[in-house]
Backbone bond lengths (Angstrom), bond angles and torsions (degrees), N, CA, C in turn:
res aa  C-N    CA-C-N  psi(-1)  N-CA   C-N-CA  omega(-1)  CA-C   N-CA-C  phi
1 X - - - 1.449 - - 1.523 108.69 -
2 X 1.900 121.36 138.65 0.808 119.75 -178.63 1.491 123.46 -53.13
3 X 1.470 150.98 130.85 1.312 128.15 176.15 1.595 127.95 -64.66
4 X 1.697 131.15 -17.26 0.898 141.91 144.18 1.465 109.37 -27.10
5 X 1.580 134.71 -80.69 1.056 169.90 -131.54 1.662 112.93 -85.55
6 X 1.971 100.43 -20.76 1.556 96.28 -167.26 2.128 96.78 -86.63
7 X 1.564 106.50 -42.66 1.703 105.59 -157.57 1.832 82.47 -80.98
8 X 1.764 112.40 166.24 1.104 129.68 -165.85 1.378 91.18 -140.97
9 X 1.354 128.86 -72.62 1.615 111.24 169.49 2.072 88.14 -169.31
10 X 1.341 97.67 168.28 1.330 110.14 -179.84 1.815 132.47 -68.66
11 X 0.828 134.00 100.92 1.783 118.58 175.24 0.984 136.23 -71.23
12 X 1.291 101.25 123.44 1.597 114.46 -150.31 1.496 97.76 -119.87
13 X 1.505 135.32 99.75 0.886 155.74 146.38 1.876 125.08 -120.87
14 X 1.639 98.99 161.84 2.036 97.72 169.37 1.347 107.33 -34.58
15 X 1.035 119.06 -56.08 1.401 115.21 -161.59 1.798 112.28 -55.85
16 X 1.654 94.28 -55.91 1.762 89.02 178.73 1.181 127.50 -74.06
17 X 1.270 105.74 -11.99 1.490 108.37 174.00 1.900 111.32 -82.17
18 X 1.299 92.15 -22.12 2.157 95.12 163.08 1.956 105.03 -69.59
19 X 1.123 113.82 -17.71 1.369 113.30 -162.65 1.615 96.55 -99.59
20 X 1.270 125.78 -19.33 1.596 117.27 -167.71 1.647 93.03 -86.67
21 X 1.185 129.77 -30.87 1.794 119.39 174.24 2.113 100.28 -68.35
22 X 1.069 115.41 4.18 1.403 103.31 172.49 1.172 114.57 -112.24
23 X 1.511 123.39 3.64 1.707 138.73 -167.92 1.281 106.20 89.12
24 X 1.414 123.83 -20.17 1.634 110.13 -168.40 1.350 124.06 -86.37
25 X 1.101 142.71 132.78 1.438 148.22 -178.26 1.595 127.70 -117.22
26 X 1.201 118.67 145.60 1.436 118.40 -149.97 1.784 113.44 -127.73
27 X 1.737 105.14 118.80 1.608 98.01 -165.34 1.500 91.09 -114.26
28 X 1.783 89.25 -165.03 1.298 109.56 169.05 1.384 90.97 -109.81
29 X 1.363 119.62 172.14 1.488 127.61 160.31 1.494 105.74 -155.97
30 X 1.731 110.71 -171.52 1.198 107.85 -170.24 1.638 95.66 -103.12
31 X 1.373 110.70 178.25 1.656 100.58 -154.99 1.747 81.41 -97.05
32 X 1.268 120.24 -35.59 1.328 85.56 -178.43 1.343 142.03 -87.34
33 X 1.782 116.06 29.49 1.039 128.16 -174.01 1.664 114.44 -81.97
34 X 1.107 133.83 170.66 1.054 139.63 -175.29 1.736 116.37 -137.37
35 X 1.220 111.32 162.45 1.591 112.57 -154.64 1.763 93.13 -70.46
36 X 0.960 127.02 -28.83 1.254 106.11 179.08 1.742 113.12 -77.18
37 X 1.442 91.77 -34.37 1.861 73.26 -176.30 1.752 114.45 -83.86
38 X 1.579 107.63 0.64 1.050 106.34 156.58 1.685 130.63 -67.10
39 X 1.043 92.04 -35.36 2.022 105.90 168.21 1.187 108.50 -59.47
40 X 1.502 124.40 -82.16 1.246 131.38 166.30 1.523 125.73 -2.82
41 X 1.788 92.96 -55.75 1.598 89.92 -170.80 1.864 120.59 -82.42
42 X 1.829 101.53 -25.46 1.108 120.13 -178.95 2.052 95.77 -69.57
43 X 0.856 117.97 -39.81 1.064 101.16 -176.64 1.338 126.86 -94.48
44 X 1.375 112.97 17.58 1.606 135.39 175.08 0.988 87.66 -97.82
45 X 1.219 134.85 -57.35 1.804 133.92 -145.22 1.352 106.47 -83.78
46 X 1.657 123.47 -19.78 1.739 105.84 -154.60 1.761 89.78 -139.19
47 X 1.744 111.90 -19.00 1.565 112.52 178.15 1.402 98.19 65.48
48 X 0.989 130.70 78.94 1.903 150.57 -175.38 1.758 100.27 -161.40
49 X 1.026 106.56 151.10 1.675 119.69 169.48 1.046 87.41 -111.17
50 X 1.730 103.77 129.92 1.530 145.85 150.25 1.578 101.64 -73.43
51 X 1.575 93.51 127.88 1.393 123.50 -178.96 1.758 116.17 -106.60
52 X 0.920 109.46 -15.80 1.958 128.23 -164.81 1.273 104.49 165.91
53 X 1.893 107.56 140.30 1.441 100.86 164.49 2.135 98.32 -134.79
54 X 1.253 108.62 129.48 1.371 105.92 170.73 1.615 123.22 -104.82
55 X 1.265 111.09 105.92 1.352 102.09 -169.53 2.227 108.15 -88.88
56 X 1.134 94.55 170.22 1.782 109.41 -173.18 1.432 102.95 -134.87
57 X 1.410 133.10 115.72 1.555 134.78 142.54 1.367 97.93 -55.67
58 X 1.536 116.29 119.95 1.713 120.02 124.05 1.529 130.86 -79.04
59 X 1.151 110.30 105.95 1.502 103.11 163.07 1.358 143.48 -86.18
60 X 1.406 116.08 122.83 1.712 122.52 -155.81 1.303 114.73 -62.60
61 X 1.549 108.07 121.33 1.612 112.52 160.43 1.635 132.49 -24.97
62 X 0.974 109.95 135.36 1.351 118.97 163.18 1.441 97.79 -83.55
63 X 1.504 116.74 124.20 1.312 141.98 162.57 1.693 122.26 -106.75
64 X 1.443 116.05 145.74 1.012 119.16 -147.69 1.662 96.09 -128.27
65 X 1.707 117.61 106.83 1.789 104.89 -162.42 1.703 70.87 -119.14
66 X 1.792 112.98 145.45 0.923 98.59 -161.61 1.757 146.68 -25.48
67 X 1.709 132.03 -71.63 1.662 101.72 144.19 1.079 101.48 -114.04
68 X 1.084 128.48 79.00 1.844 134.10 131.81 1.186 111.56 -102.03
69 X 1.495 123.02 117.58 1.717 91.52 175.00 2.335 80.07 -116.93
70 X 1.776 95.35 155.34 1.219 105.56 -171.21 1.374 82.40 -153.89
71 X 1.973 103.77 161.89 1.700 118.58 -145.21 1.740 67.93 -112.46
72 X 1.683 93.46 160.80 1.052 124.89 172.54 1.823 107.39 -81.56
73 X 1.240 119.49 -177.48 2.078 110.31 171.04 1.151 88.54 -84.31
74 X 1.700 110.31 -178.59 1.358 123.54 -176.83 1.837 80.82 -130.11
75 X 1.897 96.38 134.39 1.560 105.64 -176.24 1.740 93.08 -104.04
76 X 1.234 94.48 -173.77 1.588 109.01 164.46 1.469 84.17 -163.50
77 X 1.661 104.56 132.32 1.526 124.81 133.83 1.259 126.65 -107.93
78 X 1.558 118.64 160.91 1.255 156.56 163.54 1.495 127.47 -70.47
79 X 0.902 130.47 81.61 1.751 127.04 152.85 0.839 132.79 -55.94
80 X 1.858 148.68 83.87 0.942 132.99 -135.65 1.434 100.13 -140.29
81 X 1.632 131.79 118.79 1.314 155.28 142.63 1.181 121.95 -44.98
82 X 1.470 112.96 124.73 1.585 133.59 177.02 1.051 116.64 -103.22
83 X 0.926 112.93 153.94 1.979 134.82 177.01 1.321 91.02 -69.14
84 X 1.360 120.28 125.37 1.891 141.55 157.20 1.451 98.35 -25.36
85 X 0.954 107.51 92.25 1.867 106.35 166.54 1.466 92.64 123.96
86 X 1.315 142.14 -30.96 1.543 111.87 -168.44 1.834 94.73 -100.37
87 X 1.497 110.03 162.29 1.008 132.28 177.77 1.535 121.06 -150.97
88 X 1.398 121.28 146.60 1.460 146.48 -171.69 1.949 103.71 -78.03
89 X 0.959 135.02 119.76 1.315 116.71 150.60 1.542 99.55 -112.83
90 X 1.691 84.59 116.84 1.740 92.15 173.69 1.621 96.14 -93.97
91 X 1.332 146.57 -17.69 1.189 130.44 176.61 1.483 119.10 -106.54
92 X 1.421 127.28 142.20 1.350 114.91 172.07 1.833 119.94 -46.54
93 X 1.104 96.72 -40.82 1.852 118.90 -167.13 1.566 103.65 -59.19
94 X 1.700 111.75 -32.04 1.183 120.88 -160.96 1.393 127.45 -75.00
């Protein structure tokens, strides 16, 4: 898989932002990527050593538009662990 093609963008919620004081950081990716080309690409893109990566299937809601009902996409994110000392700035401010 292309490495461009595997990260989709970062998630940025309370929760991940409790996880960036532990080194770990939290993406989107494409579902058919795999933990290695998830490493690969995180560590092409930001120059940090990947320490662990845990990935999660979401599977998309069934939504209900009056009677149509149609599925939401199915995501997958990434949890991804840094080497003691490297870090992500996903924000300029940060």
């Amino acid at each position: 898989m292309n490495l461009t093609d595997v990260l989709k963008s970062p998630v940025v919620t309370e929760k991940s932002t409790l996880l960036q004081e532990q080194g770990k950081y939290v993406f989107k990716v494409n579902l058919k990527a795999s933990k290695n080309d998830i490493r690969r690409a995180i560590e092409a893109a930001f120059d940090v050593q990947v320490v662990s990566v845990n990935t999660l299937r979401i599977h998309g809601k069934m939504k209900t538009y009056g009677r149509n009902r149609s599925k939401q996409p199915d995501t997958k994110k990434a949890i991804v662990k840094l080497a003691v000392g490297d870090s992500i700035q996903l924000f300029e401010g940060a």
